[in-house]
C-alpha positions as CSV (number, residue, x, y, z in Angstrom):
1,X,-188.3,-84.3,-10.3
2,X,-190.0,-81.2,-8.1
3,X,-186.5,-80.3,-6.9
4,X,-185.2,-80.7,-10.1
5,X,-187.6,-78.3,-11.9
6,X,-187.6,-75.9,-9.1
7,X,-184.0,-75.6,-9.3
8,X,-184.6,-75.2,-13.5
9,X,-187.3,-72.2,-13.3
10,X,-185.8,-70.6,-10.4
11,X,-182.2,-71.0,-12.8
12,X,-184.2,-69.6,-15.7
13,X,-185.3,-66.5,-13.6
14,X,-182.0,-65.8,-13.3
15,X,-180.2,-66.1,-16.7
16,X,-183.1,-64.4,-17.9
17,X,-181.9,-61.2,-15.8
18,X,-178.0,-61.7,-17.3
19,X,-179.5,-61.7,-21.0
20,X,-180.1,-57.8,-20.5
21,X,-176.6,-57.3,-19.3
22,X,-175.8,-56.1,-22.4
23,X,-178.2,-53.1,-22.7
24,X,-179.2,-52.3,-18.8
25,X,-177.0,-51.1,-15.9
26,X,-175.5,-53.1,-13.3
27,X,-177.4,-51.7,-10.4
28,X,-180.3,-52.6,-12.7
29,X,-178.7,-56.1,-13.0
30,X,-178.9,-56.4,-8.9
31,X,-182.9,-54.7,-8.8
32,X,-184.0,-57.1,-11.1
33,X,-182.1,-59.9,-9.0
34,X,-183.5,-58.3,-5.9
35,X,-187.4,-58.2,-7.1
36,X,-187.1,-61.6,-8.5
37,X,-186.3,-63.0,-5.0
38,X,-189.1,-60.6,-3.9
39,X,-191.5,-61.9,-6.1
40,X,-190.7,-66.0,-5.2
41,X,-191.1,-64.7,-1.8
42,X,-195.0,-63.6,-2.4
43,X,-195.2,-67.3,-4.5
44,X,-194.2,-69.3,-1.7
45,X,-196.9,-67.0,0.5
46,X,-199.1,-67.6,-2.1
47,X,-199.1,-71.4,-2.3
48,X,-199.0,-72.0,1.8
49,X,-201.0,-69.2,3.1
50,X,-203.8,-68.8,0.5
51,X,-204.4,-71.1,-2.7
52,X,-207.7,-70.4,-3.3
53,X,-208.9,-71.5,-7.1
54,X,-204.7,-71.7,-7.8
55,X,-204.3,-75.2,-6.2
56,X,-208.0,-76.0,-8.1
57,X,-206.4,-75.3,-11.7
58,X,-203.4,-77.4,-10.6
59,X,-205.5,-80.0,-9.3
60,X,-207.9,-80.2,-12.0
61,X,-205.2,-80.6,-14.9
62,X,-203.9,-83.6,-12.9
63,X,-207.0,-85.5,-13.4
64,X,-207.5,-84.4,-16.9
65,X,-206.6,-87.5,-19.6
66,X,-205.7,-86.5,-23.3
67,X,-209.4,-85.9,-24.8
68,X,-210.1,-83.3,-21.8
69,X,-206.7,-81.3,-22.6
70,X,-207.3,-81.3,-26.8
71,X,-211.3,-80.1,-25.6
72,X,-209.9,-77.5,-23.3
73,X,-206.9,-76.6,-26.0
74,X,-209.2,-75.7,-28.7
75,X,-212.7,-75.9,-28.0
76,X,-213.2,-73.2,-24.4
77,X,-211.5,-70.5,-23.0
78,X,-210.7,-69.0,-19.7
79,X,-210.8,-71.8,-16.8
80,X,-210.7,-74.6,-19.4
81,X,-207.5,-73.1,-20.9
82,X,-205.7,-72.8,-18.2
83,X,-206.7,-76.1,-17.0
84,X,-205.0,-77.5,-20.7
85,X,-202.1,-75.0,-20.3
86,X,-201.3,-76.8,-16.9
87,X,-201.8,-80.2,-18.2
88,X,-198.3,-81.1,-19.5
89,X,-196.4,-79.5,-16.2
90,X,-198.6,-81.2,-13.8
91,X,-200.3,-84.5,-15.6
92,X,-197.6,-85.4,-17.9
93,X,-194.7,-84.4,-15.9
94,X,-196.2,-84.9,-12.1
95,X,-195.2,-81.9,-11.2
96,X,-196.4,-80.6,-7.5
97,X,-198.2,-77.6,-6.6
98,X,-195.5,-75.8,-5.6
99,X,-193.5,-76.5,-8.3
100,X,-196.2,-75.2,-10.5
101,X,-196.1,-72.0,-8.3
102,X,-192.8,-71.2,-8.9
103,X,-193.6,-72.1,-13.0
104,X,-195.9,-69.1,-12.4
105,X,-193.9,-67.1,-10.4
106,X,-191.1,-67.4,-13.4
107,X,-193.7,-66.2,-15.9
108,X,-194.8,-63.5,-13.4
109,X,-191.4,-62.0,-13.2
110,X,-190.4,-62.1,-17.1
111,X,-193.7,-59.7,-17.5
112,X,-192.6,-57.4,-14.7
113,X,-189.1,-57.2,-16.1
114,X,-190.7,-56.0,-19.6
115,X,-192.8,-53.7,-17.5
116,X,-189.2,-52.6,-15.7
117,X,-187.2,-52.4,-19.2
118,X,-190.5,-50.3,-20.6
119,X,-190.0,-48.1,-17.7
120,X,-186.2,-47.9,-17.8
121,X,-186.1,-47.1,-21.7
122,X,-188.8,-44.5,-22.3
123,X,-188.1,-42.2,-18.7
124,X,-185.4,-39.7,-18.9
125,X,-185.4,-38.4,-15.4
126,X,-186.2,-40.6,-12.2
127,X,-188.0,-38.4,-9.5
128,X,-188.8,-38.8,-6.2
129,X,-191.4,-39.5,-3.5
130,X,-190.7,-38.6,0.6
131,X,-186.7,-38.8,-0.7
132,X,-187.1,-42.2,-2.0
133,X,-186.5,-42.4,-5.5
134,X,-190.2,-43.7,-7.8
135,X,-188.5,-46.1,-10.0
136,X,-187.9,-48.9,-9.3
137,X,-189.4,-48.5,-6.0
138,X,-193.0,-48.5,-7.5
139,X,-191.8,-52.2,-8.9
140,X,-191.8,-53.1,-5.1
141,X,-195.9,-52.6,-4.8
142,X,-196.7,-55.7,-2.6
143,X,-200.0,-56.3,-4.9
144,X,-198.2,-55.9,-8.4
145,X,-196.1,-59.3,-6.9
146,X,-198.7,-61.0,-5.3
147,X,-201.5,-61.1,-8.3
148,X,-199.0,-62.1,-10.9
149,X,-197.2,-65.4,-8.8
150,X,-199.9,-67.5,-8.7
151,X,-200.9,-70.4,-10.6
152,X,-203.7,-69.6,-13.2
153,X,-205.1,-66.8,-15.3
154,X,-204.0,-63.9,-13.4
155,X,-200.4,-64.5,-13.8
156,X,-200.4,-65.8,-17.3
157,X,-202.2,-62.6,-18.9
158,X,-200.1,-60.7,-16.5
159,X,-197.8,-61.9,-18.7
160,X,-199.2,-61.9,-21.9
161,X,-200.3,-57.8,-21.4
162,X,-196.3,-57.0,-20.2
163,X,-194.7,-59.1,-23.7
164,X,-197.3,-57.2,-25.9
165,X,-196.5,-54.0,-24.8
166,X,-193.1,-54.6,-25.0
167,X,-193.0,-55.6,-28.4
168,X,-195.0,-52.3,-29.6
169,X,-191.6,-50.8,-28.1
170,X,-190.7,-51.7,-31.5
171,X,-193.2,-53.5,-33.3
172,X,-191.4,-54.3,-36.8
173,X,-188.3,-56.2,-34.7
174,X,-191.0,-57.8,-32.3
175,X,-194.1,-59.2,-34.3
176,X,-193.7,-62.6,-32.5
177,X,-194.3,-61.0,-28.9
178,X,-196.7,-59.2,-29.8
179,X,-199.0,-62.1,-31.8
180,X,-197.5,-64.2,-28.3
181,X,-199.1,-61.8,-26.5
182,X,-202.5,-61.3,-28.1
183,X,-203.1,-65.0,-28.5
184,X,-202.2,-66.5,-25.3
185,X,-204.8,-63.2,-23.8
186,X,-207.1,-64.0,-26.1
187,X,-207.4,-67.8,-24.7
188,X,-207.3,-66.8,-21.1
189,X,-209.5,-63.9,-21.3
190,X,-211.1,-62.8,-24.6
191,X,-212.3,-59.2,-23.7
192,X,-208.8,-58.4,-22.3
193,X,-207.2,-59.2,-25.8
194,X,-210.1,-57.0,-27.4
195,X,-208.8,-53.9,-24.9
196,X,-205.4,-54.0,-25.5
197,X,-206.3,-54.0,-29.8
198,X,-208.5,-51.3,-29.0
199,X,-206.4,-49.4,-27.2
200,X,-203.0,-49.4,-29.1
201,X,-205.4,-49.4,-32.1
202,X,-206.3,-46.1,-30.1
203,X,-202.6,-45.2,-29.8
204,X,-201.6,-45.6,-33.1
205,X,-204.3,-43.9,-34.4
206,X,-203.6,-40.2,-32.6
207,X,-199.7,-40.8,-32.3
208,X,-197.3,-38.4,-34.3
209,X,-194.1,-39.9,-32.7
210,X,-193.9,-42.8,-35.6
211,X,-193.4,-42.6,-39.3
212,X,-197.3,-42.7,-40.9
213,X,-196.8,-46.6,-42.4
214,X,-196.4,-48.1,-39.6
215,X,-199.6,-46.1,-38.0
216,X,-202.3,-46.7,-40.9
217,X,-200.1,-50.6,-40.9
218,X,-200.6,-51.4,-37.1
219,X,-203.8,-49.2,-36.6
220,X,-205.8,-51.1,-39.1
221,X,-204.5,-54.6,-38.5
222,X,-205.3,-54.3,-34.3
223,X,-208.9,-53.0,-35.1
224,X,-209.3,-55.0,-37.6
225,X,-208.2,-58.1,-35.2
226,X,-210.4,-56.8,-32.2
227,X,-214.1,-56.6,-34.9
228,X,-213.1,-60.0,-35.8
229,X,-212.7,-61.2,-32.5
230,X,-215.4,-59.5,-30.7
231,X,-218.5,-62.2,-31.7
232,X,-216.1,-64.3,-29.1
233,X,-215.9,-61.4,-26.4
234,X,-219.5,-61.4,-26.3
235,X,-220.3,-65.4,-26.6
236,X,-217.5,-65.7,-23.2
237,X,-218.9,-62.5,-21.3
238,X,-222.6,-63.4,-22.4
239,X,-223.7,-60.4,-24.2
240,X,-226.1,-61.4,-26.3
241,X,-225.7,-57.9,-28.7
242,X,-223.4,-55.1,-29.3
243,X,-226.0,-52.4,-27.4
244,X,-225.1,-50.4,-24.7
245,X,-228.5,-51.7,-23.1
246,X,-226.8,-55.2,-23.3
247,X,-223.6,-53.8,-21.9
248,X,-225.8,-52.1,-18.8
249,X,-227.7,-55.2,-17.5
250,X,-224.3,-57.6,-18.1
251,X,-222.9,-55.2,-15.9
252,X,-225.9,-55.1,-13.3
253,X,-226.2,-58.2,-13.3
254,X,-222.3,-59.1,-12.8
255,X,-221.8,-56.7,-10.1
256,X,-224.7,-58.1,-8.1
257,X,-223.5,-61.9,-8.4
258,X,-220.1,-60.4,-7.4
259,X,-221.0,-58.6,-4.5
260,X,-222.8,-61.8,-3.0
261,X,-219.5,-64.0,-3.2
262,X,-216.6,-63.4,-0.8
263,X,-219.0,-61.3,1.6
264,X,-216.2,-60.2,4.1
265,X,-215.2,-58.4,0.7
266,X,-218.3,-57.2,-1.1
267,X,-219.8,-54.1,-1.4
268,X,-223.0,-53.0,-3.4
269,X,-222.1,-50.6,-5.9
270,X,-225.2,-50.7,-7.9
271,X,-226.2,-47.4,-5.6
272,X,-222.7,-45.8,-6.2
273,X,-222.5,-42.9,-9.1
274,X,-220.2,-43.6,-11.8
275,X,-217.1,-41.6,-10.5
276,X,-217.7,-43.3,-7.4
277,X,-217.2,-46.6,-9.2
278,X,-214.2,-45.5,-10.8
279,X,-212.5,-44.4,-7.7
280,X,-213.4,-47.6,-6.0
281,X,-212.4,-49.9,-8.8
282,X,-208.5,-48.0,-8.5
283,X,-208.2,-46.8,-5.3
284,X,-209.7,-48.9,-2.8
285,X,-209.7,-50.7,-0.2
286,X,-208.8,-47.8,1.8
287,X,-208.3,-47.4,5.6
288,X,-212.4,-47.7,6.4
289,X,-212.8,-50.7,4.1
290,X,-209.6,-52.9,5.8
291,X,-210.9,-55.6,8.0
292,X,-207.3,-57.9,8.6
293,X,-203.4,-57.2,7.5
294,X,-203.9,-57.7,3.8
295,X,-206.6,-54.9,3.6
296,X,-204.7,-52.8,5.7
297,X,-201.4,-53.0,3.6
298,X,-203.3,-52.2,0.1
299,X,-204.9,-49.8,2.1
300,X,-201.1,-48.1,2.5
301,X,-200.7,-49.6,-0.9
302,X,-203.8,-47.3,-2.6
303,X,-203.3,-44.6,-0.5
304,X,-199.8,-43.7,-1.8
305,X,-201.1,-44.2,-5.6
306,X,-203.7,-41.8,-4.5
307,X,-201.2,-39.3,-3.1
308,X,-199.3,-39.8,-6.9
309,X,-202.8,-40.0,-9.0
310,X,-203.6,-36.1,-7.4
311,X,-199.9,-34.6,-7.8
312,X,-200.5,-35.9,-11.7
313,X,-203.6,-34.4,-12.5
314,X,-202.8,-31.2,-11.0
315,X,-199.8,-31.1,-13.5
316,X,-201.6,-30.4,-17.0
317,X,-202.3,-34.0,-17.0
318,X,-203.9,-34.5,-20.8
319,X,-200.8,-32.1,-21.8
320,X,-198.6,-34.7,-20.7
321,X,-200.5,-37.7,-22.2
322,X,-200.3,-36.0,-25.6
323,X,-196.4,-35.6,-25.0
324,X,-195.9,-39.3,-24.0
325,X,-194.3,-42.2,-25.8
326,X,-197.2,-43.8,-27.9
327,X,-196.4,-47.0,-25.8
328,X,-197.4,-45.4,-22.6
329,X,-200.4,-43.7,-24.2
330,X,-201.4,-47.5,-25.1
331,X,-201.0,-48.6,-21.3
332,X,-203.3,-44.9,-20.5
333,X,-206.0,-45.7,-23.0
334,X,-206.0,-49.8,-21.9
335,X,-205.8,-48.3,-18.0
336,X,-208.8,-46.3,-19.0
337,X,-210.9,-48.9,-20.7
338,X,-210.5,-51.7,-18.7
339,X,-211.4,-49.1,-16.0
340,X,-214.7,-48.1,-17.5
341,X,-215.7,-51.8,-18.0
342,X,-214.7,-53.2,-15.0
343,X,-215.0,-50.7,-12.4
344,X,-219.0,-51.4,-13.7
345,X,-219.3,-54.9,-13.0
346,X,-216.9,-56.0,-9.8
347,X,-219.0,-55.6,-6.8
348,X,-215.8,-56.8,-5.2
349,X,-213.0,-55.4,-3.6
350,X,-210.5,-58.7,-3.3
351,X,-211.4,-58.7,-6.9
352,X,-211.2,-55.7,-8.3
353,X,-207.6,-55.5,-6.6
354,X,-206.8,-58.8,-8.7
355,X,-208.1,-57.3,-12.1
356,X,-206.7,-54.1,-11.4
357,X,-203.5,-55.6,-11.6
358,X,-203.3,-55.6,-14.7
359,X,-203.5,-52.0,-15.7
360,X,-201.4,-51.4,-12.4
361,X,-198.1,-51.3,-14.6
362,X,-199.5,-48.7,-17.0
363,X,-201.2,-46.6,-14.1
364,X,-197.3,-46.7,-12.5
365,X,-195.3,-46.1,-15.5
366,X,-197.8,-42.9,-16.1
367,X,-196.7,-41.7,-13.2
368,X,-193.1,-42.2,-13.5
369,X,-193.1,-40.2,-17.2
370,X,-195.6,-37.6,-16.1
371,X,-192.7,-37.0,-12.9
372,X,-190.2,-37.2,-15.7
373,X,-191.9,-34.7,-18.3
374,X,-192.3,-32.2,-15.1
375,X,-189.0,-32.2,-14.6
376,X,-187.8,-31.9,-18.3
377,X,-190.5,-28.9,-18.3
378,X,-188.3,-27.4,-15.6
379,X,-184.8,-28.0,-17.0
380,X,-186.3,-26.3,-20.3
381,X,-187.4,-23.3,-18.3
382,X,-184.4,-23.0,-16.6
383,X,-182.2,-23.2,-19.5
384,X,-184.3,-21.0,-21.1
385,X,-183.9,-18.7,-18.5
386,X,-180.0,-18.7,-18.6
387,X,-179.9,-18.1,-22.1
């Protein structure tokens, strides 16, 4: 049954590549085919060489009977959801470990290929970085594999953040993904469906790049969606009230359970200024902070989105955010909450890498149209020049 199943996602992963045959390149075709064997590779890592709570969610849905998965189904969020969404896979069906692994590794990969098909539809010009072209060899970021292959919530809202964005690509055509999307993020982790309504709500909202229905249409249904849901952000992130006083000492008293766990990661930010706890939230661990290989390769990791964060912002930076795509001002504006919120509360680093994760895609795809819109900038100029 394992092998068989195995054989079935891994199959999937595939065909799933050949659907876009139609619409994407063939050396495309072979880069999706490459990071797909790329990304199993950091799953199998994953399952042998660290686990961690993965093999717990796995575990725990095995010993769950029918009354614990309809509880967890419909009655909690977070853990318990994940525990139910596992349930069928590895209870019903017996399915190991592994084979849940690769499961996740599947549903990894189909969010980095909408991140990839994003990227690939809404950047003009590639550019390029010590003479290696920036897309799609940002896609090759060791972390943006290994935090999205594992089983449990990382992966699925991984997941769940790539098919919603994709679907506000064209939001008419793709209602579905997008309520897919919002739903499945809402069970795993409540706040992070409230940032994404907030922020396309955001998007929408400033935009001038789509017709005015389909702003006032989408911009009142997302905030509309996120004050109806935000009496359940608040009951799963106990805040007791709406305050910025309540927001304060959630976020003292967060960071300092945080920074006790995992100790050979934690650091007290409680002391650290606020740009200080921005810049650690995105950019480290750096060089100083790596104590074993892992650290040391994010290290290399951070540092080179460092490198591309300062060549960005020395480039008329909110200039080119007005001049974006309204899809990539989404991913800014969701980068920059979730960023304000968590860089607050993680006292962290192994963590703050793992929930960075999630805005990682939009941070990368930033970069790749802010490279892009320099280099239209310059074929204007030079054009204009000639004429």
């Amino acid at each position: 049954m394992d092998i068989l199943f195995c054989v079935l996602f891994i199959s999937l992963g595939f065909l799933f590549i050949n659907s876009f045959k139609s619409r994407l390149t063939v050396g495309d075709i072979k880069t999706l085919r490459k990071l797909f064997v790329y990304h199993l590779i950091f799953g199998v890592y994953y399952c042998f060489f660290v686990q961690g709570d993965a093999i717990g969610h796995w575990r725990q849905a095995k010993l769950m009977n029918y009354e614990d998965f309809i509880y967890s189904l419909t009655e909690d969020k977070g853990t318990y959801f994940i525990h139910a969404f596992n349930f069928i896979p590895a209870q019903v069906l017996g399915l190991s470990y592994f084979t849940g692994t690769i499961m996740y590794c599947l549903l990894g990969f189909i969010g980095l290929t909408y991140f990839y098909l994003i990227a690939e539809k809404l950047i003009p010009y590639n550019s390029k970085f010590k003479n290696y072209y920036l897309f799609p060899g940002l896609f090759y970021l060791p972390n943006l594999h290994f935090w999205s292959c594992a089983v449990g919530k990382d992966t699925l809202l991984f997941f769940c953040i790539a098919i919603f964005m994709y679907g506000t690509v064209k939001p008419m055509k793709r209602i579905p993904m997008i309520v897919l999307g919002l739903t499945l993020a809402y069970f795993v982790r409540p706040h992070m469906a409230f940032f994404m309504l907030i922020a396309y709500g955001l998007a929408y909202f400033s935009t001038t790049k789509i017709s005015f229905f389909q702003r006032v249409l989408f911009f009142g249904l997302m905030i509309g969606i996120s004050i109806a849901i935000l009496p359940s952000v608040m009951k799963f992130t106990k805040v007791e009230e709406a305050t910025v006083q309540s927001f304060d000492e959630f976020s003292e008293l967060k960071s300092g359970l945080l920074s006790r766990t995992n100790v050979g990661s934690a650091i007290d930010i409680s002391s650290y200024p606020f740009p200080l706890k921005v810049f650690t939230f995105l950019y480290r661990p750096l060089f100083f902070d790596a104590n074993g290989i892992p650290a040391l390769l994010a290290s290399l990791e951070n540092l080179l989105l460092l490198i591309l964060s300062y060549r960005v912002l020395r480039n008329k930076p909110i200039l080119t955010f007005r001049k974006a795509p309204f899809v990539i001002q989404g991913m800014v504006y969701f980068l920059i909450i979730g960023t304000l919120a968590f860089s607050q509360s993680l006292g962290n680093l192994g963590i703050m890498i793992r929930m960075r994760n999630m805005f990682l895609p939009g941070l990368l795809i930033f970069f790749l149209w802010s490279f892009s819109y320099q280099k239209q900038m310059a074929l204007d100029r030079k054009k204009a020049i000639n004429q």
